[in-house]
Residue, then its C-alpha position, 0 to 999 in steps of 0.5 A: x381527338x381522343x378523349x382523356x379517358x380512352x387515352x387512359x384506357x390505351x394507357x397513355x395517361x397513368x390512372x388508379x386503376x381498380x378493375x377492367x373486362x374487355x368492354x369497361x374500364x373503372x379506375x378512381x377520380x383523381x379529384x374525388x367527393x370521397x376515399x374510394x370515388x370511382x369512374x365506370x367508363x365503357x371502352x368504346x367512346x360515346x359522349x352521352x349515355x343515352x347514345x350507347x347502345x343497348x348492350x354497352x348500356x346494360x352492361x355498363x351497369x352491370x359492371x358498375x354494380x360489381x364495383x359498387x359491391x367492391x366498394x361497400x365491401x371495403x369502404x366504410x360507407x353507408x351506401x354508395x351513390x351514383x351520378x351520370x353528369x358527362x359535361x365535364x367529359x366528352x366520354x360516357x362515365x359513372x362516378x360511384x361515390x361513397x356516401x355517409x350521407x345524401x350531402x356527400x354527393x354534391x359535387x359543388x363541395x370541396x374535393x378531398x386530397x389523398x396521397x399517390x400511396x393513398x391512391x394506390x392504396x385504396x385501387x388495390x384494395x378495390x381490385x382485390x375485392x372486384x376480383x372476389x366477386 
């Protein structure tokens, strides 16, 4: 069975999406640690990083250093952090989070509540600085 993310990736589950080549795929955490909390998934389903291939790896985070630029470029943050969990997900993702501060990467603490229109919002303002890029 598919996992939650390629059926986003074949659009049979909406997702905030905020950029997508023909490999990877980044769309915002819908449970997110902070505005602008990221997902870079590749296309391709590999439950744990290590597994991918070489050129899926290096180009993964090439794209998420992309989205990264996006984000700092339009979330006020002091840095944008990055955790490789994949427990939660039998599919090989990045969380890029904006961050304040070392804490703000605890994903044990409360997750923050936005708004469909929040969420929309900050996706296009992500794209449209990825597409800058």
């Amino acid at each position: 069975m598919a996992s939650i993310f390629t059926r986003i990736v074949n659009g049979e589950i909406p997702s905030y999406k905020v950029a997508e080549d023909d490999r990877f795929y980044a769309f915002l955490d819908i449970n997110p640690l902070a505005e602008g909390h990221t997902l870079v998934i590749p296309k391709v389903e590999v439950d744990y990083i290590f597994d991918l291939d070489e050129e899926t790896y290096q180009g993964l985070f090439a794209f998420a250093r992309k989205v990264a630029t996006a984000q700092k470029s339009v979330i006020p943050c002091k840095r944008i952090g990055i955790a490789v969990l994949g427990m939660e997900v039998p599919h090989t993702h990045i969380h890029l989070v904006p961050l304040h501060s070392e804490g703000d990467l605890d994903f044990r603490k409360e997750k923050i509540s936005l708004t469909p229109e929040r969420f929309k919002e900050i996706a296009g303002l992500l794209s449209n600085a990825f597409n800058k890029i």
